[in-house]
C-alpha positions in Angstrom: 2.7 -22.8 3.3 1.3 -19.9 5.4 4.3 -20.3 7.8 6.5 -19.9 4.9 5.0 -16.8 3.9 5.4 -15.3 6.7 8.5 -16.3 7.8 9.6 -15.3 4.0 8.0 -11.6 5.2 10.0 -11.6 7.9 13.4 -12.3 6.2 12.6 -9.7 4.1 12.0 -7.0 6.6 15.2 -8.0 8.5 17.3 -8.1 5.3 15.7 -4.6 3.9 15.8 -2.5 6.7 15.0 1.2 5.2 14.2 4.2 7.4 10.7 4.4 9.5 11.0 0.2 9.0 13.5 -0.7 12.1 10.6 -0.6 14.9 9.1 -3.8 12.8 12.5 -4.9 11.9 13.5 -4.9 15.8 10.0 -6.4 16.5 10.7 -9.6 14.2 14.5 -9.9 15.3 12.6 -10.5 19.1 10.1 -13.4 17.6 11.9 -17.1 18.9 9.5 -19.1 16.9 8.2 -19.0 13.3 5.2 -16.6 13.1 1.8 -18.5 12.5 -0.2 -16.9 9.3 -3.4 -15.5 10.6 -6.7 -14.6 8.5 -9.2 -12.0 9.1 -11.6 -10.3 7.4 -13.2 -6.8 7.9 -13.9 -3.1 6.0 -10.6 -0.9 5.2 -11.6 1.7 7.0 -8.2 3.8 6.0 -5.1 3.4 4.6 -1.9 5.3 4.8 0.4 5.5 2.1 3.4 7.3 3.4 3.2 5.6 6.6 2.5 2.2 4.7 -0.4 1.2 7.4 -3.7 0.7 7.0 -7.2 0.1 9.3 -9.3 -2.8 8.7 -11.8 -3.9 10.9 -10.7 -1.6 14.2 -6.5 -3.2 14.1 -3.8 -1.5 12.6 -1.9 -3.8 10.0 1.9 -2.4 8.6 2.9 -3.3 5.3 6.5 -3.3 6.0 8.9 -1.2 4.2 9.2 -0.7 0.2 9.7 -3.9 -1.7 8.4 -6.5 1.0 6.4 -9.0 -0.9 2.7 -8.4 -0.1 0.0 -10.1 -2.1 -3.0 -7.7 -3.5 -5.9 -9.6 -5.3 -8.7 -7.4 -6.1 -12.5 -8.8 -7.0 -12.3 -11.5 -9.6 -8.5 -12.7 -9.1 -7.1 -9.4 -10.4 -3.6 -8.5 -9.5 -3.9 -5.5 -7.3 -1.7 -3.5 -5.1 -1.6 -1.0 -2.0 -2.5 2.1 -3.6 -5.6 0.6 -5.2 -6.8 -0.3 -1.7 -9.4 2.1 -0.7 -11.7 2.8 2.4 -15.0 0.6 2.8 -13.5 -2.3 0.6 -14.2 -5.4 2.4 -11.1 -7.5 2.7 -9.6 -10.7 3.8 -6.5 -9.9 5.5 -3.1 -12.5 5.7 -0.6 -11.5 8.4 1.9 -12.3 10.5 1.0 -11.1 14.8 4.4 -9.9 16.0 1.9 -9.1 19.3 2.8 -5.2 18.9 2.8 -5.3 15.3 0.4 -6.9 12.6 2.5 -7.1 9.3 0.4 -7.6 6.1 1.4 -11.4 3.7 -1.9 -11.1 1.4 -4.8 -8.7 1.3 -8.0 -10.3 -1.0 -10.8 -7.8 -1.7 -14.1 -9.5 -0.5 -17.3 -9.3 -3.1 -19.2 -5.8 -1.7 -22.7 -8.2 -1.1 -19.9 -10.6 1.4 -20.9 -10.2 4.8 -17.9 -9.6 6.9 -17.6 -8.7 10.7 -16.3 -5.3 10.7 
């Protein structure tokens, strides 16, 4: 299921394609095999709305460009989304390792008493 996801995230990047996305766009074109879902967890520690990136745990993750399907579940299963994100949540991170590129499937917000990482 994971590999659909992110295969499914891909597609979507290659088929949207707005300004600031084509780096990521040229970096999934390159990929000759369907991208394996990875999970980490860490602390946001900051997000970027205009550039649609954000830090958790010391790596850079991209949430592609407007309209990619990303997953947000906040504490307790609640629907969430990017601009709710905010620094020192602890999060468990789904996303697809393009090696120069990390490109965000699901981000769950982690219970503030979980331990995590970083």
């Amino acid at each position: 299921m994971r590999k659909l996801l992110i295969a499914f995230c891909v597609a979507g990047l290659m088929a949207s394609g707005p300004a600031g996305a084509t780096d990521i766009v040229d970096l999934a074109a390159k990929q000759k095999t369907t991208l394996q879902a990875r999970v980490a967890q860490g602390v946001v520690r900051s997000i970027d709305l205009d550039r649609r990136t954000c830090v958790i745990g010391g790596y850079t993750y991209e949430f592609g460009p407007p309209g990619l399907p990303i997953k947000i579940t906040m504490v307790g299963n609640k629907p969430g989304a990017i601009e709710l994100l905010q620094a020192g949540m602890k999060v468990e991170v789904t996303y697809g390792d393009l090696g120069e590129a990390r490109i965000v499937a699901m981000i769950k917000q982690l219970p503030d008493d979980e331990e995590v990482e970083y």
